[in-house]
N, C-alpha and C positions, 0 to 999 in steps of 0.2 A: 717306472716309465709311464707317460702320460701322453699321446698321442694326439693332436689334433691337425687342423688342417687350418691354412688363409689363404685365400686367393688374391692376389694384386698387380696391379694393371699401372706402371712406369714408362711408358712408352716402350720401345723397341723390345720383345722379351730375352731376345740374345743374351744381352750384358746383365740385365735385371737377374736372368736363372743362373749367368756365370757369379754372378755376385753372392746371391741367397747362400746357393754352393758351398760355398766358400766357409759359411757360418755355424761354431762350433751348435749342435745342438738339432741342425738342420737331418732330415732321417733324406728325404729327398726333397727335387723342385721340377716339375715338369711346367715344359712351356705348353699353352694354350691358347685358346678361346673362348672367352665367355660373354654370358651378359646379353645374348642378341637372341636375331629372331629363324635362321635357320639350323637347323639340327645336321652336326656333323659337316660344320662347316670347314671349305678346304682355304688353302692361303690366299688363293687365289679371291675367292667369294669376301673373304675378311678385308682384305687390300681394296678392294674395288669400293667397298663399304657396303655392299647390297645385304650382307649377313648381318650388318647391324653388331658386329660383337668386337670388344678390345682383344687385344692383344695383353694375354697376363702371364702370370706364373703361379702354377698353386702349388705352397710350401706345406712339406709335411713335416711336423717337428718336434720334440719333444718338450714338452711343457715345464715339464722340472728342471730340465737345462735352459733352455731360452723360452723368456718372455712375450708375448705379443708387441706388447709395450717397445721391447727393443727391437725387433722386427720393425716396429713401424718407425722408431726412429731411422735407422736405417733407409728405407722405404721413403720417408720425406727428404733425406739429405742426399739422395742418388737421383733423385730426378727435378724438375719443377712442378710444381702440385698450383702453380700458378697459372697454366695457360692452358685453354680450354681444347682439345682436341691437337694438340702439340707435344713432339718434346725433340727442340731443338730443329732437324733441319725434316723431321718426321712430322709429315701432318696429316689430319685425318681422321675420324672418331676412333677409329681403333687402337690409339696411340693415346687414349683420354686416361686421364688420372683416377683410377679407382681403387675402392676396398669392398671387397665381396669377402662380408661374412661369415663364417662356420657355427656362430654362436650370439648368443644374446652379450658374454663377457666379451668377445671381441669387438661387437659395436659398440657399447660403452666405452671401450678402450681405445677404441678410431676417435668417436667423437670428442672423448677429451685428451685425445691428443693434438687434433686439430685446434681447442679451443683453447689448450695449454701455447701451440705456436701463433695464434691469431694475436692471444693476449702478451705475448712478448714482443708482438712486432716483425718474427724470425724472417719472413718475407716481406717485400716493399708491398706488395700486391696481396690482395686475397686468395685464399686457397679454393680453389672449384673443386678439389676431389670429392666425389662421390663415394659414399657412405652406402651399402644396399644389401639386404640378404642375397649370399648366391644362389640364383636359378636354373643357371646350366654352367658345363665346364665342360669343354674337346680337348682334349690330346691335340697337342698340334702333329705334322707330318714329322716322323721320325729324322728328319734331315735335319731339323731345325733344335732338336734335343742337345743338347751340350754342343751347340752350334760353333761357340771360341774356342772354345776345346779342341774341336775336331778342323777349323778353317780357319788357324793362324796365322795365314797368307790374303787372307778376305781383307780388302781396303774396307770395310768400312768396320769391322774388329781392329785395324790398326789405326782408324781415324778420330772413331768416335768413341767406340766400349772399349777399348784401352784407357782412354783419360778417366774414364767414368770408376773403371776398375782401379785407376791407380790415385782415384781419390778414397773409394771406399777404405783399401791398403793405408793412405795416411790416413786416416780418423776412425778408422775400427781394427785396427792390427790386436786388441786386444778380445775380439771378437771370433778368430780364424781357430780353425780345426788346428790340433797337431799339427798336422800336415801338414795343412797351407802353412803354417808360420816356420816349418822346416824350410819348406821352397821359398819362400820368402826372406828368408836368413841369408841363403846360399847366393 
C-alpha cells in the first residue's frame, strides 16, 4: 500500500467528492478549501469570494491500485477545464479549475496530461486549469461531507450532480469499488 494525497478543484465539490468516492482504490475524499488567502475559511467567506480559495476535493489513495494519471483522467472528463472561474450555471473563483499538487510526480503527470489533451484537440477551447503546489487545504463544514449521500431530495443533486454522476457511471463503470458496481448492477 502506497498512500498519497491530490487535491482538485472541478467546480461545485458535492458531486466531484460523490464521484472520486465512488473510485476503486480511493482510501478517502474530503470536500474543502484551498488555494486562498484566509485561514480556516468558512462557506460562507469562500462563496462571497473574499477568502480567495476554490472549492476542491482532497483524494486520499492508494498508489498501487489507482494512478494519478487515471484520477486526472477522470477529473478532466467530469467537468469543463475550459472556462475560467465557471462550471456550468456556478460562477465565481472558487468554482475555478485546479490541481494542487502533493508531489513533484503529480505535476509532471497534470502537465502532460494537459499537454497529452491540448495536442489531441479533446476540447474546442483551451484548458485554463491551474497547475500549483498546494498551500493550504480546510475541511469544509461537516454538512457538506458526503453532501449527495446524505441530501437525495436537494434539487440541485437531482438537477445538476446526478447527470454529472451518471455520466461518470457510463465511461468509468470499470473503475467503481465492489460496491458501487453491486449498487449499480441492481
Amino acid at each position: 500500500m502506497s498512500i498519497e494525497k491530490i487535491t482538485l478543484g472541478a467546480g461545485c465539490f458535492w458531486c466531484v467528492e460523490n464521484i472520486f468516492a465512488r473510485i476503486k482504490g480511493v482510501v478517502s475524499v474530503t470536500s474543502g478549501y484551498a488555494d486562498g488567502d484566509i485561514i480556516n475559511p468558512t462557506y460562507e467567506q469562500v462563496c462571497n469570494g473574499i477568502a480567495n480559495h476554490a472549492e476542491v476535493v482532497q483524494i486520499t489513495f492508494d498508489s498501487c491500485l489507482l494512478s494519478v494519471e487515471t484520477l486526472l483522467t477522470v477529473f478532466f472528463a467530469i467537468h469543463d477545464p475550459t472556462t475560467l472561474n465557471r462550471q456550468g450555471d456556478d460562477i465565481g473563483s472558487q468554482y475555478r479549475s485546479t490541481i494542487l499538487f502533493h508531489s513533484q510526480a503529480q505535476q509532471v503527470a497534470a502537465n502532460e496530461k494537459i499537454s497529452q489533451l491540448a495536442a489531441e484537440q479533446y476540447f474546442e477551447q483551451d484548458i485554463v486549469t491551474s497547475v500549483k503546489a498546494i498551500n493550504n487545504f480546510y475541511s469544509a463544514e461537516n454538512y457538506h461531507q458526503d453532501f449527495v449521500t446524505n441530501n437525495p431530495e436537494n434539487k440541485y443533486c437531482q438537477l445538476v450532480v446526478a447527470r454529472k454522476i451518471q455520466k461518470f457511471l457510463t465511461e468509468f463503470s470499470h473503475l467503481l469499488t465492489n460496491e458501487e458496481q453491486a449498487i449499480t448492477a441492481a
